[in-house]
N, C-alpha and C positions, 0 to 999 in steps of 0.2 A: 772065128766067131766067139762072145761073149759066153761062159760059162753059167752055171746057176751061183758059184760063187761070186761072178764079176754082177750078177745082179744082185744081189744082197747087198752089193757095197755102192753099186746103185740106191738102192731102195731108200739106203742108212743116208746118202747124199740128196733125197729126193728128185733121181733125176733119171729115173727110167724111162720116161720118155723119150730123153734124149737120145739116151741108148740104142731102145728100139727102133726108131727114125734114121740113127748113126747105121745099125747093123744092116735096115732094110737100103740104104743106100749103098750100101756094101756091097752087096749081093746086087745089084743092078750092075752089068756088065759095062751098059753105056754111060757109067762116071769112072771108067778105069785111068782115064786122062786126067781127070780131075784130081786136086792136090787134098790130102787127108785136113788139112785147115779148111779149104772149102766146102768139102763134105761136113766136118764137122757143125761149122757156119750156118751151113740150110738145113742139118738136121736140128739144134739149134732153132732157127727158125719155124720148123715145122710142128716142132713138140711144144712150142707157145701156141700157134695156132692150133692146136689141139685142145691145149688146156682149155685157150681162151673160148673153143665151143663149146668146150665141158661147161663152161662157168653160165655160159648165155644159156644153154641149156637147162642148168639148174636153179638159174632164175626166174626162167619163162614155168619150170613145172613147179616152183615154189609163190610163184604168182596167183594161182588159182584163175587161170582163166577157162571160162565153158567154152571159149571156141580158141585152143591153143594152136593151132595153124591160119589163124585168121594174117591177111598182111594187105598192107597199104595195096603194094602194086597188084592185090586182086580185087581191090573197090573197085568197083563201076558205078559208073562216072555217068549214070543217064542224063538228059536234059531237065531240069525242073527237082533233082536230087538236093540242089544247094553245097555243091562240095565239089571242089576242080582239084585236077593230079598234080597242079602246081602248087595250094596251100599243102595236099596233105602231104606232098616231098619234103614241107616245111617243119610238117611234123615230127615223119619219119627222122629226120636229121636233128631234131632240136635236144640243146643240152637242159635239162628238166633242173638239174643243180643248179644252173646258174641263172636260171630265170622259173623264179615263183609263180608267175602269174598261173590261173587259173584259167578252165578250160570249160567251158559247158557244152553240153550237147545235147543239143533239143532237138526230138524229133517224136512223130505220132506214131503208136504203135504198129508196127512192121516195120518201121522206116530203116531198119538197119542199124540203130544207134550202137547198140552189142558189139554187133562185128566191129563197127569202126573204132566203137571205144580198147575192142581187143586190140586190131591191128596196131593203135597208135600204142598201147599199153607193149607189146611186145616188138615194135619197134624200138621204145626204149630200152627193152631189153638186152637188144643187140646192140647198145649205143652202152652195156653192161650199167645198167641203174636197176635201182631194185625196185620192183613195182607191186602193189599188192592190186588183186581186183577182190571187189564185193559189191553184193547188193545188198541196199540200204535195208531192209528186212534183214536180212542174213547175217549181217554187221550188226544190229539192235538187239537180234537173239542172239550173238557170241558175247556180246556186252554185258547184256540180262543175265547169261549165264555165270559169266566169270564174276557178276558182283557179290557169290557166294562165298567167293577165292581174294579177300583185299590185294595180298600180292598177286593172284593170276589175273586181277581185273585191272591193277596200274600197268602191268607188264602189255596186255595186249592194247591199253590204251597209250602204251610210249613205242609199241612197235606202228600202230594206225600214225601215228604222229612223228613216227623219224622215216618213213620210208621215202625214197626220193620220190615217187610217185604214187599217188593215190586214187584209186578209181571206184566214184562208188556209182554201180549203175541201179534202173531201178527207183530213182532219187522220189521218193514221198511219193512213188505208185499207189500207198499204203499209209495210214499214217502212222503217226510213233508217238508212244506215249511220255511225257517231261521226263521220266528218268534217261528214256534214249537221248532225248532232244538233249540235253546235259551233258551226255559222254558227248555227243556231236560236238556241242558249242566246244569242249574241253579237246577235243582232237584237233578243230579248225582252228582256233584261241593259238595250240601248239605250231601249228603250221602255216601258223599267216606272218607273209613278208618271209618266209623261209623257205616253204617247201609247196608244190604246185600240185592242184586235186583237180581232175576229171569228175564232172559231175555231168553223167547222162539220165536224160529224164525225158517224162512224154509232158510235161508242165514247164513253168518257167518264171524266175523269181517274185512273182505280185503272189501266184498261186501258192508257191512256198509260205512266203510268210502268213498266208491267211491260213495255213494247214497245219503249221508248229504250234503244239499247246500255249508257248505262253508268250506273251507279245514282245517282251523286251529283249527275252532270248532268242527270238525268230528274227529279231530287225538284225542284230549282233551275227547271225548264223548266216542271214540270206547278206548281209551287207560284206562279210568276209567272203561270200563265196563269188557273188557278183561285180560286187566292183573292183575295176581294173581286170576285170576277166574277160579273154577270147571267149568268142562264141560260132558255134554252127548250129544253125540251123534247117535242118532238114529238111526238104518239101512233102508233098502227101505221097509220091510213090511210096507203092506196097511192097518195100522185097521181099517179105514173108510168102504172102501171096504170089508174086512172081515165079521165086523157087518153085512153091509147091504143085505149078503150072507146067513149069519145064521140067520139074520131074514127072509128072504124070504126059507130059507130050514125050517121054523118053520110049524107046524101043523095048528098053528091057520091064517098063515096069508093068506092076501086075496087082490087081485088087482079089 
């Protein structure tokens, strides 16, 4: 077995992993057949897939998402939802780099948009893209904030604008005053024909542009985000409501 010195010179190679993977296959009785090249091979093997959880994992909790276990294969799929397991397989799978296009997702309050915007946000995750989530409020006060900071404020408006995926939910719940609408234009401006943004919202682009303060920047804003853009559209199911049904039809629960 490996020593504390043989791990050091590990560490100095960046390859403890290997190690570890190498030693625990060691000590498994049933590879004694197996040839030290083969063992090595799948240990190898197994201390990538390690990392590469490590990595998906550190992008899904550097994402900011509010429901970071949300996933494709737990949307339900009711009738009258407006969302089938064979688009959003599509989504699950899609390469975000190599196709810009844009994503909208309209649906009426409880409709679920959240979760689904999570799932597809941290699908990509595991497809390793870097994804950020925000709500359009929440994004407008980090903005506001950093314009105190010249450099903290181009910094978080070049990280909004390089990320492979961008998710802003929430989209004009609220309105925003022309300084937000500005960093928007200046983040979309960035990412158009480049880079592809989820835009979930209970509205839907005529409502946008009559809600952005000021007219030319709204045509510019809602014209980069909707055209050439996929769209889902939600139906009126309540999942909000639903949930809070089945859980109160639960056995265990209690007021």
């Amino acid at each position: 077995m490996f020593t504390s010195v043989d791990y050091d010179k590990f560490r100095a190679l960046r390859i403890t992993q290997v190690a570890l993977q190498f030693e625990e296959l060691l000590k498994d009785d049933g590879n004694d057949t197996r040839t030290p090249e083969d063992l090595f091979l799948t240990a190898v093997d197994e201390a990538l897939e390690v990392r590469r959880s490590n990595r998906i994992d550190k992008l899904i909790r550097e994402a900011g998402f509010p429901l970071p276990h949300a996933s494709i294969a737990e949307i339900d799929y009711l009738p009258g939802r407006g969302v089938t397991a064979v688009r959003m397989k599509r989504y699950a799978a899609h390469d975000w780099r190599a196709d810009p296009t844009n994503l909208l997702l309209i649906s009426p309050t409880g409709g679920g948009k959240t979760y689904i915007a999570c799932a597809i946000g941290i699908a990509a995750c595991h497809a390793e893209h870097t994804v950020r989530y925000t709500r359009m409020d929440e994004m407008a006060r980090e903005l506001v904030i950093a314009r105190g900071d010249r450099i903290a404020h181009q910094n978080l408006l070049n990280k909004l604008s390089d990320v492979d995926l961008l998710i802003i939910d929430d989209f004009l719940t609220i309105g925003i005053d022309e300084t937000a609408a500005n960093d928007l234009f200046t983040v979309l401006v960035n990412r158009d024909h480049r880079l592809p943004t989820v835009i979930a919202s209970q509205s839907g682009p005529t409502y946008w542009v009559e809600t952005l303060p000021e007219k030319v920047a709204a045509d510019s804003i809602v014209n980069r985000l909707a055209s050439r853009a996929r769209t889902i559209t939600l139906g009126d199911v309540d999942m909000r409501r639903m949930g809070a049904q089945e859980a109160q039809a639960a056995s265990d629960f209690w007021e």
